[in-house]
C-alpha positions in Angstrom: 0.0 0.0 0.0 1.1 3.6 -0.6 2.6 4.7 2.5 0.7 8.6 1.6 -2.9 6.4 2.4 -1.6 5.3 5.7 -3.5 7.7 8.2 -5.3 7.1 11.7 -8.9 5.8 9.9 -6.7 3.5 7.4 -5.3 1.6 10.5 -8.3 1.8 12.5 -10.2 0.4 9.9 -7.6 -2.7 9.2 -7.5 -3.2 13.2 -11.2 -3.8 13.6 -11.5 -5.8 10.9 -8.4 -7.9 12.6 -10.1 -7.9 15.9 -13.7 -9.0 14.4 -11.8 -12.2 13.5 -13.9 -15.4 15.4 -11.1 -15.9 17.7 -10.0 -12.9 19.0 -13.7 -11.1 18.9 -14.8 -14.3 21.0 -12.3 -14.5 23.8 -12.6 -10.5 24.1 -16.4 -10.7 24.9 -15.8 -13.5 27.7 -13.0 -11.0 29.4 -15.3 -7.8 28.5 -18.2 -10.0 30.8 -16.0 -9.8 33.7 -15.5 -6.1 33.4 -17.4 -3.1 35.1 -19.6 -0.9 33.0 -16.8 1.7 33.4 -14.4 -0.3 31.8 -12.2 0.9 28.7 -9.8 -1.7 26.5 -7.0 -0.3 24.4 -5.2 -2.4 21.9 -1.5 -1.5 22.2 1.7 -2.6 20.7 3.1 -5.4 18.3 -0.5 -6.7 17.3 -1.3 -3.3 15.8 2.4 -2.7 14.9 2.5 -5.8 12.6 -1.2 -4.7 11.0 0.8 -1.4 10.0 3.5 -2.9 8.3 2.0 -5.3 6.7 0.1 -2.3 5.4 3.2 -0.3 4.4 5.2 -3.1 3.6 3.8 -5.9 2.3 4.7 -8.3 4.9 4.7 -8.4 8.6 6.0 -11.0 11.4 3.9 -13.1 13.0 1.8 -12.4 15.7 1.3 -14.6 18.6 -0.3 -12.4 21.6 -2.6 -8.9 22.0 -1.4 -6.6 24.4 -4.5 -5.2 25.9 -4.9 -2.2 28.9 -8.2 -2.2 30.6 -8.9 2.1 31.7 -11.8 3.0 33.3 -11.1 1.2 36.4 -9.2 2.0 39.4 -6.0 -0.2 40.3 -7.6 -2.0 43.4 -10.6 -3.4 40.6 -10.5 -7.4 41.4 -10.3 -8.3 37.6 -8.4 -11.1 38.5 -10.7 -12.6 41.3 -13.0 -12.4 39.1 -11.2 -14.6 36.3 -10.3 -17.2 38.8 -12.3 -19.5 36.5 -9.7 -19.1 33.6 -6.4 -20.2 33.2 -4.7 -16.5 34.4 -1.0 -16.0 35.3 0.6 -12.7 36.3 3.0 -11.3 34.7 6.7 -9.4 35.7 4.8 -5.8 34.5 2.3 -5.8 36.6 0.0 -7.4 34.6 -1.6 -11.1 33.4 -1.6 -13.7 30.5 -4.6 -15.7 29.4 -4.2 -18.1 27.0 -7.6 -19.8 25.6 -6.7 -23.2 25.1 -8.7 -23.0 21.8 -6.6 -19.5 20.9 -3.7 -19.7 18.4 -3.0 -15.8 20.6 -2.6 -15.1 24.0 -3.8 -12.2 25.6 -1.8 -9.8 28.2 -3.5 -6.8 29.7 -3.2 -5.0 32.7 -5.3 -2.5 34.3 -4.1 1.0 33.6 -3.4 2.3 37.0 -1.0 -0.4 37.0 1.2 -0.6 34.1 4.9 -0.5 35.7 5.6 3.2 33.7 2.1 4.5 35.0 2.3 3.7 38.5 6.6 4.0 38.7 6.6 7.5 37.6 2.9 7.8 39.5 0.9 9.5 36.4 -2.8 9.7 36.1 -4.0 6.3 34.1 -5.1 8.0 31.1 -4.7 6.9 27.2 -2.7 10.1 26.2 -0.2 8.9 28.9 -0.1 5.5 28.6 1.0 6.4 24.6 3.7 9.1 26.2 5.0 5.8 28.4 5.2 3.4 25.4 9.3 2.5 25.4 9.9 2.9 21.0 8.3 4.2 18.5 7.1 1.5 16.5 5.6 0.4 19.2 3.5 3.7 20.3 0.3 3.2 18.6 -3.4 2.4 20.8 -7.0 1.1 19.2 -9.6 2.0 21.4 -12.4 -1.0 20.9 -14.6 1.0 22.1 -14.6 3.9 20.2 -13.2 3.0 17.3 -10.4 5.2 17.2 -6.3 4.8 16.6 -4.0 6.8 18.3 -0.4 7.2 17.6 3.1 9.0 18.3 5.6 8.8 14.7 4.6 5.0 14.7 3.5 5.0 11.1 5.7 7.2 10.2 9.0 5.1 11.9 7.9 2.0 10.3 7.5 3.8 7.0 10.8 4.7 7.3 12.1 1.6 9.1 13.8 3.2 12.1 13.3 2.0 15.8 13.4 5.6 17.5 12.8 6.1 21.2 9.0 7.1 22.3 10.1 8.0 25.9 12.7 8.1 28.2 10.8 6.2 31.2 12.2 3.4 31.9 11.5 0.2 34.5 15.4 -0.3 34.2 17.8 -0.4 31.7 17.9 -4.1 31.5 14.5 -4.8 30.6 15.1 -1.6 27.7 18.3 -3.1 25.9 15.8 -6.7 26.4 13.1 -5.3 24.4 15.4 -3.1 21.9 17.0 -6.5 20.7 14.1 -8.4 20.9 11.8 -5.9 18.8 14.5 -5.3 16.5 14.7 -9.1 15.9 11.5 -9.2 15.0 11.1 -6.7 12.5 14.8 -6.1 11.3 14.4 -2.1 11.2 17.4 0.1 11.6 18.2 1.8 15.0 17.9 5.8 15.6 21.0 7.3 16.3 19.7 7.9 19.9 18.8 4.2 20.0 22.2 2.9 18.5 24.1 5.1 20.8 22.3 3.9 24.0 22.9 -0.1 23.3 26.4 0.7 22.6 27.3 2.8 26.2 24.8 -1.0 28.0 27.6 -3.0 26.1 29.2 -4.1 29.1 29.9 -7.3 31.2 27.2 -6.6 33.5 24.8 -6.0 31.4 25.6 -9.2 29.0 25.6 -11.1 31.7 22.3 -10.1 33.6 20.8 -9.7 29.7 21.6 -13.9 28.5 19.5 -15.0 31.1 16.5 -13.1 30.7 17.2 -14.1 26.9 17.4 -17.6 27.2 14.0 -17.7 29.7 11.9 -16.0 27.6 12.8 -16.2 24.1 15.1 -20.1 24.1 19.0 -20.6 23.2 18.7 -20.7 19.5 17.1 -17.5 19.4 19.5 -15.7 22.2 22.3 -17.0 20.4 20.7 -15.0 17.2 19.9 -12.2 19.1 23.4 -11.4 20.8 25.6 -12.2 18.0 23.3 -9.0 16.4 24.3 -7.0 19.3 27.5 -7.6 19.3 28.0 -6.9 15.4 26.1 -3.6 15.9 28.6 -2.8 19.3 31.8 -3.2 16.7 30.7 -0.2 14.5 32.8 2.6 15.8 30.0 5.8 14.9 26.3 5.9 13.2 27.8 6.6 10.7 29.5 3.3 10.0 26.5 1.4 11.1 24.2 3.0 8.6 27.0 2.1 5.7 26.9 -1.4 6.5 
């Protein structure tokens, strides 16, 4: 598709057609049942980041899980008592994992109050700043079931470009940011910012590596932490940007 269509009702139009699919639609009205009449749910992240570039680009990786925030509660709101009759586990964020056994996706959402950025840096639990808190910018783009709507900060225009740029400098650590930078970059194969390039660089250190391997090898497996730290260390052995954009 011509990058010059993609806007805001393009990709809101491709994510609820995505989301009516039997298998996702379904498992989202059993977890809207257990919700209060309040209750908001945002789409965010790599479900809605692989619709766009398989818009822009004609392909997309796979996707495997739908990051969901629930708004319109408070942070106290026993969601999870309530879902004691599903097969629930909590997550490291602050959040939990549900995966129907009939579901080829698994769904993680949290309740807004509590998303680890939100309540760390003690912001109000809103959609504007839950899109400021997003860590990259490929990454920073919400659907609002509800309503309808896409919202989005340089997402469309990043991937159009193919650059992974920072959204926001909150952090949980610096750990879990070089985790997700790799990890993200793996998955789609974009470039790095300059600001982005220069940040893995200055983690490239013992400490790091050695705190980052583990994580690795739990959540993603050997073959693909092997994959994943040879990049990093061939993108640490270009002595500027500049280099690293020649390669």
């Amino acid at each position: 598709m011509d990058p010059g269509v993609i806007n805001h009702k393009s990709v809101a139009a491709v994510a609820n057609t995505y989301l009516q699919r039997i298998d996702i639609r379904s498992n989202l009205e059993v977890l809207r049942q257990y919700l209060p009449p309040t209750a908001e749910i945002f789409v965010a992240g790599g479900a809605i980041r692989n619709l766009v570039i398989e818009m822009i680009h004609g392909g997309a990786p796979p996707t495997y899980d739908i990051d969901l925030f629930i708004g319109g509660v408070a942070g106290d709101e026993p969601l999870i008592d309530r879902l004691s009759g599903l097969d629930v586990r909590s997550t490291e964020l602050g959040g939990w994992r549900w995966h129907p056994p009939e579901s080829a996706l698994a769904f993680d959402f949290c309740l807004l109050p509590n998303f680890i950025i939100i309540a760390k840096y003690r912001m109000a639990p809103t959609l504007a700043n839950l899109l400021s808190s997003i860590d990259l910018t490929v990454n920073a783009v919400i659907y609002d079931i509800f309503n309808k709507k896409l919202y989005e900060n340089r997402c469309i225009n990043s991937i159009t470009q193919r650059v992974i740029d920072f959204n926001t400098r909150r952090l949980v650590n610096r750990l879990l940011l070089v985790y997700r930078i790799l990890l993200i970059h793996h998955k789609i194969g974009f470039r790095f910012a300059e600001q982005v390039f220069a940040f893995l660089k200055l983690q490239n250190n013992l400490e790091t590596l050695n705190a980052l391997k583990p994580l690795l090898v739990n959540k993603q497996g050997k073959a693909k932490t092997r994959a994943i730290l040879a990049e990093y260390d061939r993108i640490c052995r270009f002595h500027s940007y500049t280099d690293y954009l020649r390669a």
